[in-house]
C-alpha positions in Angstrom: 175.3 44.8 65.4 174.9 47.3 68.5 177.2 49.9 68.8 178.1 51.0 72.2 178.8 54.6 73.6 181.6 54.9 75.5 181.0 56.5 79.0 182.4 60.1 78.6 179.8 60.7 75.9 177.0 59.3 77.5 177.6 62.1 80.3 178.3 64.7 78.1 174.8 63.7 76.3 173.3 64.0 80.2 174.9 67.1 80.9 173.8 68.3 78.1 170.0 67.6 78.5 170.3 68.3 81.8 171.5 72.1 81.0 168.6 72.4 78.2 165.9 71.3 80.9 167.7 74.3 83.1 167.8 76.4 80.6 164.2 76.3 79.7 163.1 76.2 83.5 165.2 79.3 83.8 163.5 80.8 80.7 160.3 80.1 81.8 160.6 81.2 85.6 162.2 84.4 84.3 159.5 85.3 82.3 156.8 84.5 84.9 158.8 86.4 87.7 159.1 89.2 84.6 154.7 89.2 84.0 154.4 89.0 88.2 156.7 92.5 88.9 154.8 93.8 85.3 151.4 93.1 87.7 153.3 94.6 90.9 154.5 98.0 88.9 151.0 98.6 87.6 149.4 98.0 91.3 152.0 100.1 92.4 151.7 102.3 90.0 148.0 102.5 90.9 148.5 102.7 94.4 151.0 105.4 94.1 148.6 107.8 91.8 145.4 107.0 94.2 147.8 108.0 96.9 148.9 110.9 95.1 145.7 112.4 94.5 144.6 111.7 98.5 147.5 113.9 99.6 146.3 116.8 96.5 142.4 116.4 98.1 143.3 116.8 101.6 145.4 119.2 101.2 143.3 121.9 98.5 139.9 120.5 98.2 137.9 123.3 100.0 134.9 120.9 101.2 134.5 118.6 103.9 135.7 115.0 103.5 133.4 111.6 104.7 135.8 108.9 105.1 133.2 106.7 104.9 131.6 108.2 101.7 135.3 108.4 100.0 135.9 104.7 100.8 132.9 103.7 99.3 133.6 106.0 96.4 137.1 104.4 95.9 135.9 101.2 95.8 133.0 101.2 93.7 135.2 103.4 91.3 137.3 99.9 91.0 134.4 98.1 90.0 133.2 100.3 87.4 137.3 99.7 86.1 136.3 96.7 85.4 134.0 97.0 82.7 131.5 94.6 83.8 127.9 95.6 83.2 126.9 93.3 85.7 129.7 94.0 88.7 128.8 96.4 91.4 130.0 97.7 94.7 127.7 98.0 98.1 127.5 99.6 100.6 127.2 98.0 103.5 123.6 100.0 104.1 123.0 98.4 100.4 124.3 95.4 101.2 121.7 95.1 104.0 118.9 96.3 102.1 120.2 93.9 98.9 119.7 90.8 101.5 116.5 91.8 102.3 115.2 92.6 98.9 115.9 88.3 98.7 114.1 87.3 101.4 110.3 86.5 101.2 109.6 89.8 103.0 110.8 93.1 101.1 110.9 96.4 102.6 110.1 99.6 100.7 107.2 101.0 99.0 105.3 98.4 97.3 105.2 99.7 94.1 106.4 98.0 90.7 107.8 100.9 87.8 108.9 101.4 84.6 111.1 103.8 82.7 108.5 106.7 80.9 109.4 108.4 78.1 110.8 110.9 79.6 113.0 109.3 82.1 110.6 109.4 85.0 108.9 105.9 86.9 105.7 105.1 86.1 103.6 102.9 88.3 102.0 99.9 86.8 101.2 98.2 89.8 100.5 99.2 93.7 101.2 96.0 95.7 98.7 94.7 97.8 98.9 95.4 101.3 102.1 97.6 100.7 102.8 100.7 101.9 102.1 102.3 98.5 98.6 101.3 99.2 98.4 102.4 102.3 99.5 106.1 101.3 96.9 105.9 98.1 99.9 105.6 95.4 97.7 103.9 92.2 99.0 102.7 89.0 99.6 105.2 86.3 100.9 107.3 88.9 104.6 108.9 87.5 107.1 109.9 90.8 109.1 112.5 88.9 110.9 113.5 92.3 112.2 111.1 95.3 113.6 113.3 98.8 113.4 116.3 96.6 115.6 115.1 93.9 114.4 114.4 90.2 114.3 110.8 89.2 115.8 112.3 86.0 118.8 113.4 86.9 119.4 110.2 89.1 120.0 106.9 86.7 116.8 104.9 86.9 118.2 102.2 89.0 119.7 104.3 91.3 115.8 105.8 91.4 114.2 102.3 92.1 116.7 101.5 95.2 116.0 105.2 96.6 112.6 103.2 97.0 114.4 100.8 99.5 115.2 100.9 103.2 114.5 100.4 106.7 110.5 99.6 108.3 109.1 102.9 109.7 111.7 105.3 107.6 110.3 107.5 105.0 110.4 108.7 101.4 108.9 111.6 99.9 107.7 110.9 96.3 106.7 113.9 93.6 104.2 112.7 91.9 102.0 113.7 88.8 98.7 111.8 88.4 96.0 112.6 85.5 93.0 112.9 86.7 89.5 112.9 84.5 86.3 115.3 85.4 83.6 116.0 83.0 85.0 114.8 79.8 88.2 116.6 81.1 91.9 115.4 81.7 94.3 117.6 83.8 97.3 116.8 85.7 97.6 117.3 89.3 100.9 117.4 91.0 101.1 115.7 94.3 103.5 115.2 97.5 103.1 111.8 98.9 105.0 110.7 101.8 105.1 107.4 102.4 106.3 105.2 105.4 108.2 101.6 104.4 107.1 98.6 105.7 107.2 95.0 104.6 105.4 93.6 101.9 104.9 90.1 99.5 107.0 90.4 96.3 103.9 88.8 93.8 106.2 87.1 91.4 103.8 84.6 90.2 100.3 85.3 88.5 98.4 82.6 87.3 94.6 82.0 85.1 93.0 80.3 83.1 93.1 81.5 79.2 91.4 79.9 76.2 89.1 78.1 78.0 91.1 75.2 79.6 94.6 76.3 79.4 96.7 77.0 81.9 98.5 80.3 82.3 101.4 81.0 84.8 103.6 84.5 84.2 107.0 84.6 86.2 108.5 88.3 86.2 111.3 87.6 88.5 112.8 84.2 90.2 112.9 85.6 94.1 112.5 83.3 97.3 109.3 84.0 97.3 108.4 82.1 94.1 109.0 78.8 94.3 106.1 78.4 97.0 103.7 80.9 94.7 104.4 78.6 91.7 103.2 75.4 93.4 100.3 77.1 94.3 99.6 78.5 90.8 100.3 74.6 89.6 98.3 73.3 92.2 95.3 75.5 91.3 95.3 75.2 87.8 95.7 71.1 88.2 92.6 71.2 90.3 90.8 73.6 87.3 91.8 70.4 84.9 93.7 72.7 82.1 95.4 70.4 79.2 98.4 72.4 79.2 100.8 75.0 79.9 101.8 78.7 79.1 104.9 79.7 80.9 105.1 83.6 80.3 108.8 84.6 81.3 108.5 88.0 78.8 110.0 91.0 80.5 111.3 88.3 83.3 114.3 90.5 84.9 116.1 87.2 86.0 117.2 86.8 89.6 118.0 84.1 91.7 119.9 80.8 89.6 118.9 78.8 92.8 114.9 79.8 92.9 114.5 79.3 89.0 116.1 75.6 89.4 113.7 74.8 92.1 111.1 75.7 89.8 112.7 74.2 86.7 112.8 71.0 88.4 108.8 70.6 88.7 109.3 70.8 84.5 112.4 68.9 83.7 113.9 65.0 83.8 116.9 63.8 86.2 119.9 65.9 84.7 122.3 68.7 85.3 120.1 72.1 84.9 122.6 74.9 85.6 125.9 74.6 84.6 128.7 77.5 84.3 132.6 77.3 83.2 134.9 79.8 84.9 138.1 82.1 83.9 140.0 78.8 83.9 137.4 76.8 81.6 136.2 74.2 84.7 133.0 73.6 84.1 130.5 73.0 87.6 127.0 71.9 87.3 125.6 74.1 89.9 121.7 72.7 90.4 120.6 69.4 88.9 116.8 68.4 88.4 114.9 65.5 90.3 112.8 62.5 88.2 109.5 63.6 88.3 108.0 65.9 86.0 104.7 68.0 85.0 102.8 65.7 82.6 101.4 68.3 80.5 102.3 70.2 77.2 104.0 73.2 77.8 104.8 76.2 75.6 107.2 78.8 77.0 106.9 82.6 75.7 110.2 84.8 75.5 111.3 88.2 74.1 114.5 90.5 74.2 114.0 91.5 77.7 114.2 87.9 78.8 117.1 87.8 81.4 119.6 85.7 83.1 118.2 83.1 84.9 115.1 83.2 82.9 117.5 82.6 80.0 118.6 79.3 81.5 114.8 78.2 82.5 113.7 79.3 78.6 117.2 77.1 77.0 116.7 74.0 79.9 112.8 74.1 78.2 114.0 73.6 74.4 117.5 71.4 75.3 115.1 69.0 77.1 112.8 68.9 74.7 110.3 69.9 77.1 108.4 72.4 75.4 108.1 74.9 72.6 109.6 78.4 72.8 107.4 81.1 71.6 108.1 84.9 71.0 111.6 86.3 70.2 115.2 85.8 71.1 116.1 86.6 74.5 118.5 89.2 75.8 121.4 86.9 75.8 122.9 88.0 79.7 124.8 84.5 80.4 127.0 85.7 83.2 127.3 84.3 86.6 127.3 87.0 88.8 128.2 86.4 92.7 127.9 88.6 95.2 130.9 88.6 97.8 130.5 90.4 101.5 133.8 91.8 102.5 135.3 92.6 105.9 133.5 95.8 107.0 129.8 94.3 106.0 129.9 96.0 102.2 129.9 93.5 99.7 130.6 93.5 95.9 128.9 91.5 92.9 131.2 90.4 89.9 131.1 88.2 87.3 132.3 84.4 87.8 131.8 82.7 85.0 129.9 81.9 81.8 126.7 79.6 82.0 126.0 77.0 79.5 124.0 75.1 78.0 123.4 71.0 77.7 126.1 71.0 75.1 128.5 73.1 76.5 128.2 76.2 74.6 127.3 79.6 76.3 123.8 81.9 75.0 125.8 85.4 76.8 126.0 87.8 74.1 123.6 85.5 71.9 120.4 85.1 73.7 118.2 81.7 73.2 116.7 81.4 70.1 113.0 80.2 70.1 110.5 77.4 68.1 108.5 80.3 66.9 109.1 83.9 66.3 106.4 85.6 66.7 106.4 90.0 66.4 104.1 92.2 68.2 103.8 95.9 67.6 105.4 98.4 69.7 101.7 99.8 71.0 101.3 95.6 72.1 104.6 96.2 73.6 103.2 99.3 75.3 100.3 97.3 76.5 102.5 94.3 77.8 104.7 96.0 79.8 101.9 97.7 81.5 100.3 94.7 81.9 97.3 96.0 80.1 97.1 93.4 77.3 94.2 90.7 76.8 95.4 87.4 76.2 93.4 87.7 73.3 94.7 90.3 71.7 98.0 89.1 73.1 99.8 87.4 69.6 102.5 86.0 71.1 100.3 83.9 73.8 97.6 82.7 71.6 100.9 81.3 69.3 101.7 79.5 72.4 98.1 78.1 72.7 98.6 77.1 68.8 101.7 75.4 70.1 99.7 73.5 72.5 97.9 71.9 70.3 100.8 70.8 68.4 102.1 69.0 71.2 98.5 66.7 71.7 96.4 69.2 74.0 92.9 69.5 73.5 92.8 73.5 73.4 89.2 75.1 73.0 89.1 77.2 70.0 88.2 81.1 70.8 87.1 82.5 67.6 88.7 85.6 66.5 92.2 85.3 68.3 95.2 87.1 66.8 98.2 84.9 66.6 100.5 87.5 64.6 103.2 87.0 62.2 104.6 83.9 62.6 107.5 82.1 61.3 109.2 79.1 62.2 112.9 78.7 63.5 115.3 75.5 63.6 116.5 77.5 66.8 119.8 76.2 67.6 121.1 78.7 69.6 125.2 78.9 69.1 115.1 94.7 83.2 112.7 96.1 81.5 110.7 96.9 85.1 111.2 96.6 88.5 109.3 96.4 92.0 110.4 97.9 95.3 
C-alpha cells in the first residue's frame, strides 16, 4: 500500500534541499572568493614591497639607474622565482638573437665549446666557413676572456651567448693556445678579434663504420637538420650500408618540431610527441607519416641525452623500431615554450610534461636503454672532444653488435672493443654548445 505525503511536508522536504544546495554553493563560493583575495594580498603584497624598494633605490642608491636594464632585471628576477631550470627571461636584443640562432643561418663566431676543467671554453671544433676560421681560431684553442671579461667569473652559458650577435659587430676573445717546437710545449696567450657573420650550424655528420654500416650522429635538432639528415640518408643508401647507428650522445635537444620531422623518416603512422599540461589534457603535438626506413637501426644514448633527443631515443624503443644502446638519458621531459611579450622581449617557461606511448612521463627519470654499455671517463674525454675512433668507441661497436641482432649482415672488424655490457628489460617508468 502507498503512503502519501501530504503537501506541507513535501515543501518543507524542498525547502529544505533547496537551502542545503545554497548552503553548499555558498560554502563553496566563499571559499573560492577566500583562495582568490589570498592570491590578490600576496600580489599585492608583492607589488607593494617591489614598489617599496623602487622608491628606497631612487631615492639613496648613489649610481646611475637604466630603466631599461632595471626592467629587464625585474623581470627576469620573476623567472628565476619560479624555480624552473628550464624558464628564462629575454631581452628583447636576446630575443632577436635567440630567433636567429633557429634559423638555418646563425650569426656569431663559428665555434663549437665545452666547459674545461677549470671553467674556461675550450674549442673542439672551428666551423667551416665561419668567422672563427676566418680570424685563425682552431680547435683546442681555450678563450679564457670575452670583451675583457673572464669566462670564469661569467656562468658558462652566459659565456657561449656573449658569442652571439649582429653581422659585422665584434668580439674580443683571450685566448691561450699550446703550441709544440722542438719536442717543446709552451703556452702562448693571444688576443683575437673577431668579426660575426653568418654561418651553417653542421648538426648532422654522417660515415661509413664497420665496413657497411651506416653511421649518422645528431648533436642538436635545429632547422637546419632535417635537410642535412636526408642527405646523410641519401648518401649512405647510395653506399648500400645494411643498417643504422643513430648517435644522439651528448645531443643537447632543441627543436620538438625538427626532431619529429626527422623521427618520422624512422617511425609508423602514429602520435610521436605528446605532452599533458597543468590541468592533465593531454595534446599529441606531431604525429608520424606511413612510410618508414627499411633498415635495422640501433640508437646510442648517455646521461647527457636531452629533451627532444629524449623523445626521438623513447619513440625508437616504444615503436619497437630499434635497440637503444649506451646509458640512461638525462631525463629533461619538460615542454618549454617561448612567449614574445609586448615590447619584443620574450620569456621561456615550462608548459607541460611530455610523455610517452603509454602515457607516462621520462622527466626526472630519463629513458632507459636495451643495452647498458660503460665507457671510461678518458673515452668520455675523447667523445666529447670528438676525438674517439669508432673502433675504440665501446658503446658504437655495441650498437653494431646490435645490428646484427636485428638480421644485418655486419662485416666483422677484428679487434673491436665492445665494453662491459649488460642487458636491460628497459621499461622506463648540454654537455657542449656551438655559436
Amino acid at each position: 500500500m502507498s503512503k502519501k505525503v501530504s503537501l506541507g511536508a513535501a515543501a518543507a522536504m524542498v525547502f529544505v534541499a533547496a537551502a542545503i544546495t545554497v548552503s553548499l554553493t555558498y560554502s563553496y563560493a566563499m571559499n573560492r572568493f577566500n583562495d582568490k583575495v589570498a592570491d590578490v594580498n600576496k600580489r599585492q603584497a608583492m607589488y607593494t614591497k617591489l614598489s617599496e624598494i623602487d622608491q628606497k633605490a631612487r631615492q639613496d642608491y648613489i649610481g646611475q639607474i637604466s630603466e631599461t636594464e632595471l626592467n629587464d632585471g625585474i623581470a627576469a628576477g620573476y623567472i628565476a622565482g619560479l624555480g624552473d631550470a628550464g624558464a628564462k627571461y629575454m631581452s628583447a636584443e636576446k630575443y632577436k638573437n635567440y630567433l636567429s640562432s633557429t634559423s638555418k643561418k646563425s650569426v656569431g663566431v663559428g665555434i663549437r665549446t665545452i666547459q674545461d676543467a677549470d671553467g674556461n671554453m675550450e674549442v673542439i671544433e672551428v666551423l667551416p666557413n665561419s668567422a672563427a676560421a676566418k680570424f685563425g681560431l682552431q680547435k683546442g684553442d681555450v678563450i679564457v676572456s670575452i670583451d675583457g671579461k673572464e669566462v670564469i667569473r661569467l656562468t658558462y652559458g652566459e659565456a657561449v651567448n656573449r658569442l652571439d650577435g649582429t653581422v659585422g659587430t665584434t668580439v674580443k676573445l683571450g685566448v691561450l693556445r699550446s703550441v709544440t717546437e722542438n719536442e717543446q710545449t709552451s703556452t702562448q696567450k693571444l688576443d683575437v678579434t673577431v668579426t660575426r657573420a653568418e654561418y651553417q650550424r653542421m648538426t648532422v655528420t654522417s660515415s661509413v663504420i664497420n665496413g657497411n654500416v651506416g653511421y649518422i650522429s645528431i648533436s642538436e635538432f635545429q632547422n637546419s637538420t632535417k635537410d642535412q639528415f636526408v642527405s646523410a640518408i641519401n648518401s649512405l643508401t647510395e653506399k648500400k650500408v645494411v643498417g643504422l647507428v643513430v648517435d644522439l650522445r651528448n645531443n643537447s635537444g632543441g627543436s620538438a618540431e625538427v626532431m619529429a620531422s626527422v623521427l618520422d623518416e624512422f617511425l609508423p603512422a602514429g602520435s610521436s610527441v605528446s605532452y599533458v599540461d597543468k590541468n592533465g589534457k593531454t595534446t599529441v603535438e606531431y604525429s608520424s607519416k606511413s612510410g618508414e626506413i627499411n633498415l635495422p637501426i640501433s640508437l646510442v644514448v648517455n646521461s647527457s641525452t636531452y629533451g627532444a633527443a629524449e623523445i626521438f631515443a623513447a619513440d625508437i624503443k616504444d615503436y619497437k623500431k630499434g635497440k637503444l644502446v649506451g646509458e640512461k638519458t638525462a631525463g629533461y621531459g619538460t615542454k618549454d615554450e617561448v612567449i614574445p611579450l609586448s615590447d619584443g622581449s620574450a620569456i621561456q617557461i615550462s608548459v607541460g610534461y611530455y610523455t610517452r606511448i603509454d602515457g607516462s612521463s621520462f622527466n626526472g627519470v630519463g629513458v632507459d636503454v636495451d643495452m647498458a654499455v660503460q665507457m671510461t671517463q678518458e673515452k668520455k674525454d675523447l667523445l666529447l672532444r670528438r676525438s674517439l675512433s669508432a673502433l675504440e668507441d665501446p658503446q658504437l661497436q655495441t650498437a653494431v653488435s646490435a645490428l646484427v641482432t636485428q638480421g644485418a649482415d655486419v662485416q666483422q672488424i677484428p679487434g673491436t672493443d665492445s665494453g662491459n655490457v649488460s642487458e636491460s628489460s628497459g621499461a622506463s617508468s648540454a654537455a657542449e654548445a656551438s655559436k
